[in-house]
C-alpha positions in Angstrom: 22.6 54.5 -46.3 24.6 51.3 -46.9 26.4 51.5 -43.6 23.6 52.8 -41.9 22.2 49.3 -42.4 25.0 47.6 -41.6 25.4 49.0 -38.5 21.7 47.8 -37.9 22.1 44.2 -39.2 25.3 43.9 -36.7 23.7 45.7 -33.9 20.7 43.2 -34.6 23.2 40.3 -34.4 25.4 41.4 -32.0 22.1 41.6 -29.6 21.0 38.1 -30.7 24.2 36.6 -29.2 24.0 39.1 -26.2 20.7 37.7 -25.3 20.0 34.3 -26.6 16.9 33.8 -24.5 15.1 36.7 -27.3 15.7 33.4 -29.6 13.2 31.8 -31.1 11.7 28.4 -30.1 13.0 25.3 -32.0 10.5 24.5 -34.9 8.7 21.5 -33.9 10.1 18.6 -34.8 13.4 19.6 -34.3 14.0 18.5 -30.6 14.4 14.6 -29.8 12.1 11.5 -29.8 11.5 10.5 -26.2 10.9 6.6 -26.2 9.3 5.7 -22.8 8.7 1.9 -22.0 5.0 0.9 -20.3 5.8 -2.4 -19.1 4.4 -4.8 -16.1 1.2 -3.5 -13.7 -0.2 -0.3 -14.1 0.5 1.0 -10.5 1.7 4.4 -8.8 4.8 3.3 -9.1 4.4 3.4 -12.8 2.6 6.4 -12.7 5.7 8.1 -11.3 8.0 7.3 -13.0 5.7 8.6 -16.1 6.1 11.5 -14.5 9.7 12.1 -14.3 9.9 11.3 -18.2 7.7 13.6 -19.4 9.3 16.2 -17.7 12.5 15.4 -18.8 10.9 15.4 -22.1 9.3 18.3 -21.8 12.6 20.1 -20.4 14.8 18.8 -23.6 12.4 20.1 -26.3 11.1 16.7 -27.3 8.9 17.1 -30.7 7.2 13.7 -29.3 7.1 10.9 -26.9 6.6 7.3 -28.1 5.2 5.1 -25.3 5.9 1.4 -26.0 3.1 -0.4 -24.3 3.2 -3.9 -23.2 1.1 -4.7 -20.2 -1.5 -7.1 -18.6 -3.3 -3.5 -16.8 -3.5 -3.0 -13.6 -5.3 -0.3 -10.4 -8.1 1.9 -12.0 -6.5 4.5 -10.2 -2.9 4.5 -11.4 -4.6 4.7 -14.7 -6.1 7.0 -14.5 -3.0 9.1 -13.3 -1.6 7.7 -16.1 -4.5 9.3 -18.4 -4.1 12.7 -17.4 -0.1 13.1 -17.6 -0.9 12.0 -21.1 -3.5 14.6 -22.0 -1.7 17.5 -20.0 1.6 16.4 -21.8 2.7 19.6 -24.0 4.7 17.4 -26.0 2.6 15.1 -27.7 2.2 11.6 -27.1 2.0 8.5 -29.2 1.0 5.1 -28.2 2.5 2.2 -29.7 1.6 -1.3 -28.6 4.5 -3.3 -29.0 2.9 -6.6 -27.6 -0.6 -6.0 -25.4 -2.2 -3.8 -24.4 -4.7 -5.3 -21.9 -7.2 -3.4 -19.8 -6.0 -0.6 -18.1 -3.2 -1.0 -20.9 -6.0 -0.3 -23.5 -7.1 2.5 -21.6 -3.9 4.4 -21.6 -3.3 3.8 -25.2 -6.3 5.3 -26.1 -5.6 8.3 -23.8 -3.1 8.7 -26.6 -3.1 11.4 -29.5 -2.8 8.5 -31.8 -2.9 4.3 -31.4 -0.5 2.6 -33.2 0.4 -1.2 -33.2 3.0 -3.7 -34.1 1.9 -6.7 -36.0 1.1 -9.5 -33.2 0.1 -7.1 -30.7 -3.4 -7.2 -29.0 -5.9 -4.9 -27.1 -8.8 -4.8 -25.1 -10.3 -7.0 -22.2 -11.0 -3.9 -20.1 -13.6 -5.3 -17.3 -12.5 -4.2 -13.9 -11.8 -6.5 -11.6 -11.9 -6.7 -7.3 -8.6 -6.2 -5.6 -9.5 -9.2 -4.4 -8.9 -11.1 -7.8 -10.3 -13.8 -9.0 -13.6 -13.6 -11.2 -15.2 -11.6 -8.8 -16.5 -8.6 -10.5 -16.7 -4.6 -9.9 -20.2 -2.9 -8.5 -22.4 -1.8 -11.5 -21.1 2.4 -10.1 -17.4 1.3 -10.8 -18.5 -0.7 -14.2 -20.7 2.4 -15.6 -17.7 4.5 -14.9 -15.5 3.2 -16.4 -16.9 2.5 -19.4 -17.8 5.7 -19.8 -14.0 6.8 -19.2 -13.1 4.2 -21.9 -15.9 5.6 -24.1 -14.5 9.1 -23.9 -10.9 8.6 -25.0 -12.0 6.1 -27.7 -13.7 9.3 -29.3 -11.3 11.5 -28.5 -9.2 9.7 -30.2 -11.9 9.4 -33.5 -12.2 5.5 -32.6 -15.6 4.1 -32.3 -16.8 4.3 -28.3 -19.3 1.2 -28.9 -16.3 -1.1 -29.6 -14.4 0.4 -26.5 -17.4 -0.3 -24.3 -17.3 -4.0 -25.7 -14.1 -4.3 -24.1 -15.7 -3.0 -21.0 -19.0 -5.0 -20.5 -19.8 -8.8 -21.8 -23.1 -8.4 -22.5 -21.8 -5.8 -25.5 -22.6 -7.7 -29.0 -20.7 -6.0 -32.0 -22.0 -8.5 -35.1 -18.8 -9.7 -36.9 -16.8 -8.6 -34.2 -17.9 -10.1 -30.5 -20.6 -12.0 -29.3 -22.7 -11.3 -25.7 -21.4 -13.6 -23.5 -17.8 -12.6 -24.4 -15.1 -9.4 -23.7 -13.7 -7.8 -26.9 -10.1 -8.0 -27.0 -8.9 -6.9 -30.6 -5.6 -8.1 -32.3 -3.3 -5.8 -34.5 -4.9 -7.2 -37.6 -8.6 -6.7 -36.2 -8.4 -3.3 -35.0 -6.5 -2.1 -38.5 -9.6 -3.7 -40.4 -12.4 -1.7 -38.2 -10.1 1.5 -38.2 -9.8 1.3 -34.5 -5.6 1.6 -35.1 -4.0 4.6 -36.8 -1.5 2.4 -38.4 0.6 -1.0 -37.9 3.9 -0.9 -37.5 6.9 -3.5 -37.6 9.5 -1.1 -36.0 9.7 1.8 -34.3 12.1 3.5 -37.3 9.0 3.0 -38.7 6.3 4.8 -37.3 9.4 7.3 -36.9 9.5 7.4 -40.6 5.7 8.0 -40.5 5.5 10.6 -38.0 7.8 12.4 -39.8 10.6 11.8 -36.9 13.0 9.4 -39.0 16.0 11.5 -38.4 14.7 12.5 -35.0 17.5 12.3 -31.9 15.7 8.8 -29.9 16.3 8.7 -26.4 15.4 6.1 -24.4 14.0 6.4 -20.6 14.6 3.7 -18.3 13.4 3.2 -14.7 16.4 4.4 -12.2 17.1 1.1 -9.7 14.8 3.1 -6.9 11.9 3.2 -9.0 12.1 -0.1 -10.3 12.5 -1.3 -6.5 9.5 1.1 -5.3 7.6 -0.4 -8.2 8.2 -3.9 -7.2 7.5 -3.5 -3.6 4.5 -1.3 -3.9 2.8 -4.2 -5.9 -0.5 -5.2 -3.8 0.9 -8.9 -3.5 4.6 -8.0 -2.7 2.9 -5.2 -0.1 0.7 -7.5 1.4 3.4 -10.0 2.0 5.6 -7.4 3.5 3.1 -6.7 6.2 2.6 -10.2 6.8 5.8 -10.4 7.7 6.2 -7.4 9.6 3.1 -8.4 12.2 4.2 -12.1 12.5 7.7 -10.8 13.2 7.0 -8.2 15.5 4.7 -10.3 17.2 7.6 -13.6 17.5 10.1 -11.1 18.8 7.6 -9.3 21.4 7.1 -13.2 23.1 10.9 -14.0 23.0 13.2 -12.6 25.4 15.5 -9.9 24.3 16.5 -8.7 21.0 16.9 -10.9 17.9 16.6 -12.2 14.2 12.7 -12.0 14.5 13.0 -8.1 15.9 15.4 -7.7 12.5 13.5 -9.1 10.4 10.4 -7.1 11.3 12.2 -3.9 10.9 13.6 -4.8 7.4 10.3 -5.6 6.6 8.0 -2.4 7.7 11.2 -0.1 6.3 10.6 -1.9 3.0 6.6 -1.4 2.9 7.3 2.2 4.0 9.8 3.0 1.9 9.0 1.4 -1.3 5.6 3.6 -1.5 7.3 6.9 -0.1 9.9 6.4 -3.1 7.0 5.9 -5.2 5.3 9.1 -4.3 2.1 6.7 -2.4 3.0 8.0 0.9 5.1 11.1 3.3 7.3 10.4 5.9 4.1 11.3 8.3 3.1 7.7 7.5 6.3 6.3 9.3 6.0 8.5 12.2 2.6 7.3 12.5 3.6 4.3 12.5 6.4 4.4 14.7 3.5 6.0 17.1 1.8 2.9 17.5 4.5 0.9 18.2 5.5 3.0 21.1 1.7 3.2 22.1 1.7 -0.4 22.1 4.7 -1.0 23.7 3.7 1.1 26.7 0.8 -0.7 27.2 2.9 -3.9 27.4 4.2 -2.3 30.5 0.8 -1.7 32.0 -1.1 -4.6 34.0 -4.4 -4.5 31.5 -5.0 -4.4 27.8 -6.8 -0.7 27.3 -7.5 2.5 25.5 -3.3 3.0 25.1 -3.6 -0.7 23.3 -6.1 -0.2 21.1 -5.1 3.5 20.6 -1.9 2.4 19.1 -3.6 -0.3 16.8 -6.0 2.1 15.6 -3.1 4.4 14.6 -0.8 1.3 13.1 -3.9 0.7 11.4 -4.2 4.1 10.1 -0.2 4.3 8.9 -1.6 1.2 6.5 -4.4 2.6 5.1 -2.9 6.0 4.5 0.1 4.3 2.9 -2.5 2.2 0.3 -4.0 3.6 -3.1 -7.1 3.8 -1.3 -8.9 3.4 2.2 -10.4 0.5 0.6 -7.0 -1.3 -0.8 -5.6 -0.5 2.6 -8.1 -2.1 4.6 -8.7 -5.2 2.5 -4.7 -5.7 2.8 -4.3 -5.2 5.9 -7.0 -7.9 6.4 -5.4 -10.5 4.4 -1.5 -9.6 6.2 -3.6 -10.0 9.4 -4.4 -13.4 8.8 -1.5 -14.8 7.2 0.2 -13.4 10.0 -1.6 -15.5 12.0 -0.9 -19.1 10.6 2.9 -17.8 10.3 2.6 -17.5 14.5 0.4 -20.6 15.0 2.7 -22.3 12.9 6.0 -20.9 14.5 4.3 -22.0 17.5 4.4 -25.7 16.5 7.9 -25.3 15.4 9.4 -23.5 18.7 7.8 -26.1 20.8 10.6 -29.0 19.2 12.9 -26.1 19.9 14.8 -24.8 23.4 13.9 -21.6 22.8 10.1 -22.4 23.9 11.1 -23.5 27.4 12.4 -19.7 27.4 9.3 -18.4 26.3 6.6 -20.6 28.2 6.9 -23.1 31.9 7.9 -26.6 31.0 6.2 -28.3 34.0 3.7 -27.8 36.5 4.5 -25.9 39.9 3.2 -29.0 42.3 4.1 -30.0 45.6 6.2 -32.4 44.3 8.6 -30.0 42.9 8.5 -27.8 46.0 6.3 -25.2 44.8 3.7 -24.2 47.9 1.0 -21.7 47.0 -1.1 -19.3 49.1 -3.6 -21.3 51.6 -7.3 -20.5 51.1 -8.9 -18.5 53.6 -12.4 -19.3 52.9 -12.5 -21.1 56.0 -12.1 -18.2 58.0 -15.8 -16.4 56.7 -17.8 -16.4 60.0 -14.8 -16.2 62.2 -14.4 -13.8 65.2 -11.0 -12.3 66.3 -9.7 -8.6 67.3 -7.6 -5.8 64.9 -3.5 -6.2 65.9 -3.1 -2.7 64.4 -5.6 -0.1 63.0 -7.3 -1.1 59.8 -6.4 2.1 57.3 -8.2 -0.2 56.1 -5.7 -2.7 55.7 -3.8 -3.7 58.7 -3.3 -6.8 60.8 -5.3 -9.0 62.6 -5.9 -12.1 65.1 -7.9 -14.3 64.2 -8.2 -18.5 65.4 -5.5 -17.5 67.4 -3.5 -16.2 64.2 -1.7 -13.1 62.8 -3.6 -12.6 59.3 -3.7 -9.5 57.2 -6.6 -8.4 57.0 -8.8 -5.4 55.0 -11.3 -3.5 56.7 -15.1 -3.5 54.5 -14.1 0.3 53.8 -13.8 2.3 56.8 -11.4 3.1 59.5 -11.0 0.3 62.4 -9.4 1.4 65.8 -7.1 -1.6 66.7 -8.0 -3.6 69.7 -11.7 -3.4 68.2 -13.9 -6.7 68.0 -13.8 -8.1 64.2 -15.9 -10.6 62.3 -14.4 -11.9 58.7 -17.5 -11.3 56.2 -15.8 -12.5 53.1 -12.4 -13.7 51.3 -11.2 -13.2 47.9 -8.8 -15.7 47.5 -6.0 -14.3 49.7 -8.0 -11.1 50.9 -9.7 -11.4 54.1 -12.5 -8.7 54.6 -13.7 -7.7 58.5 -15.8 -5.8 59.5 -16.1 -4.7 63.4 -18.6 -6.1 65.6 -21.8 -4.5 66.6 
């Protein structure tokens, strides 16, 4: 019996190293503490990179991530991106405000399982703001939204939802606490009195120690150089500017003869715009090709004698390459319409310095094309309405004839003219002498 249960316990173990994936999971709290930094504007950018930690958290067997939150907030939409990866996190995640937590900050750390704070830290100030920036204010639709998102995660999260709303709206009046004509912004101290903090913290070995994490593996997540760079140039500002000076370029180098620095610069700065929100995840490569449309659209029309529906088809779709590339339709267009205008006084203003320049005389006539400088232009031939004479050659319907005893060509009203036929001129467009043959 002895070694029949032997045999077992061996056959047992030998199958355990066999097949190690019959294991069983890591206890929780065994894997490693995932510290993940939430620092400058709350953008997509951000949101991706998010993203890519939490899955690496995930794929390790992290027992928890830590996000160390100091930010000013940000778009609406990135945070609420932001919001979701948090609640569909399977490892649990922990919000620790290290310094502020401001607006779409205090949004994300309540998304949290649990707020935490470091003494000096702050939170709240959660109105939402234009893209436009400024004081100018949200419609009342955006407003009631969103405090009903900050509402929701502030109970979630067993905090009171009337002091998240008073971060939300001014006319919110919590006695003690904030008055009517004022946002609530808490500090560390503040929020640990009315409970709205699960704990105040000096260090992270800390709240390690309090999470019952102290001799928890920590590993830190930083932002690889490409997302750090796609999180810089998808910034509405830095974007904005980049388009500026992609339009003002391209427009320089389309009124200066051949290839150069403007044509260069252009190009750096569309690839840049482009590639900054593809890396952040904002946009496809269809965006570029879309782009890259447009410019061929318009530069076929360049080649064409009028402005038409190939111009304006290939603004339309430069237009659209924008917009697509934006957080929203809205974003995209109210970019677009600042870049356009910048773009502007960079041109008027390149103007004024390319005249003190010789490049100008390459790009527009120095001097008037008078007599004096030998330049003859056509005679007018208005003179000639009324006139009699007879078709030289048959009028297809242009063709030549005499006329005052002169050779002229000549264009027939519309129809065929046999030559030797009586004419009479009936009008003159400039050069363009209409007949018409006598009755």
């Amino acid at each position: 019996m002895t070694r029949k249960l032997l045999a077992i316990i061996i056959a047992i173990l030998l199958l355990g190293f066999a097949f190690p994936a019959f294991r069983p999971p890591a206890a929780a709290g065994d894997g490693p503490v995932y510290v993940v930094p939430l620092e400058g504007q709350v953008e997509k950018g951000l949101s991706r990179f998010l993203g890519r930690a939490f899955r690496e958290a995930e794929r390790s067997g992290a027992s928890a991530i830590i996000l160390e939150i100091n930010t000013y907030g940000g778009l609406i939409d990135a945070a609420s991106d932001i919001s979701d990866l948090i609640m569909d996190s399977p490892v649990p995640v922990y919000a620790y405000v290290r310094y502020r937590a401001i607006s779409a900050g205090a949004y994300i750390a309540l998304s949290c399982r649990a707020l935490y704070m470091a003494p000096g830290s702050t939170i709240g100030a959660a109105e939402p703001r234009s893209i436009l920036g400024g004081d100018e204010a949200v419609d009342e639709k955006t407003l009631s939204a969103w405090e009903g998102e900050m509402r929701k995660v502030a109970a979630q999260q067993g905090k009171d939802p009337q002091v998240a709303a008073a971060m939300v709206r001014r006319e919110i009046e919590i006695e003690g606490l904030v008055s009517s004509d004022r946002l609530l912004t808490l500090t560390y101290s503040e929020a640990r009195e009315i409970g709205f903090t699960d704990g105040v913290f000096r260090s992270r070995a800390e709240l390690l120690s309090h999470l019952g994490l102290g001799g928890a593996r920590v590993v830190t997540v930083g932002t690889s150089p490409s997302e750090g760079l796609a999180r810089f140039l998808t910034r509405v500002e830095v974007a904005t500017i980049l388009i500026t000076i992609g339009i003002a370029a391209l427009a320089i180098e389309v009124m200066t003869p051949g290839f150069g620095v403007a044509g260069i610069i252009s190009i750096l700065a569309f690839a840049l715009f482009f590639g900054g929100h593809i890396v952040a995840g904002l946009a496809g490569r269809e965006v570029v090709l879309l782009f890259l449309l447009g410019v061929v659209l318009l530069l076929i029309e360049a080649l064409l004698p009028n402005f038409g529906v190939v111009g304006l088809a290939g603004i339309g779709v430069i237009i659209a390459s924008v917009v697509m590339t934006a957080e929203s339709p809205g974003s995209g267009l109210r970019m677009l319409a600042m870049a356009l205008f910048l773009a502007v006084l960079i041109i008027l203003a390149s103007y004024r310095y390319l005249k003190k320049t010789g490049l100008w005389s390459q790009i527009v006539l120095q001097f008037a094309e008078t007599r004096e400088q030998g330049y003859v232009g056509p005679g007018d031939a208005s003179h000639l309405v009324g006139k009699t004479g007879r078709a030289l050659t048959p009028l297809r319907p242009a063709g030549v004839a005499e006329i005052n005893g002169k050779r002229v060509d000549v264009v027939s009203e519309g129809g065929f003219v046999a030559q030797a036929t009586e004419i009479k001129v009936v009008a003159t467009e400039g050069t363009r002498i209409v007949v018409r043959p006598l009755e």
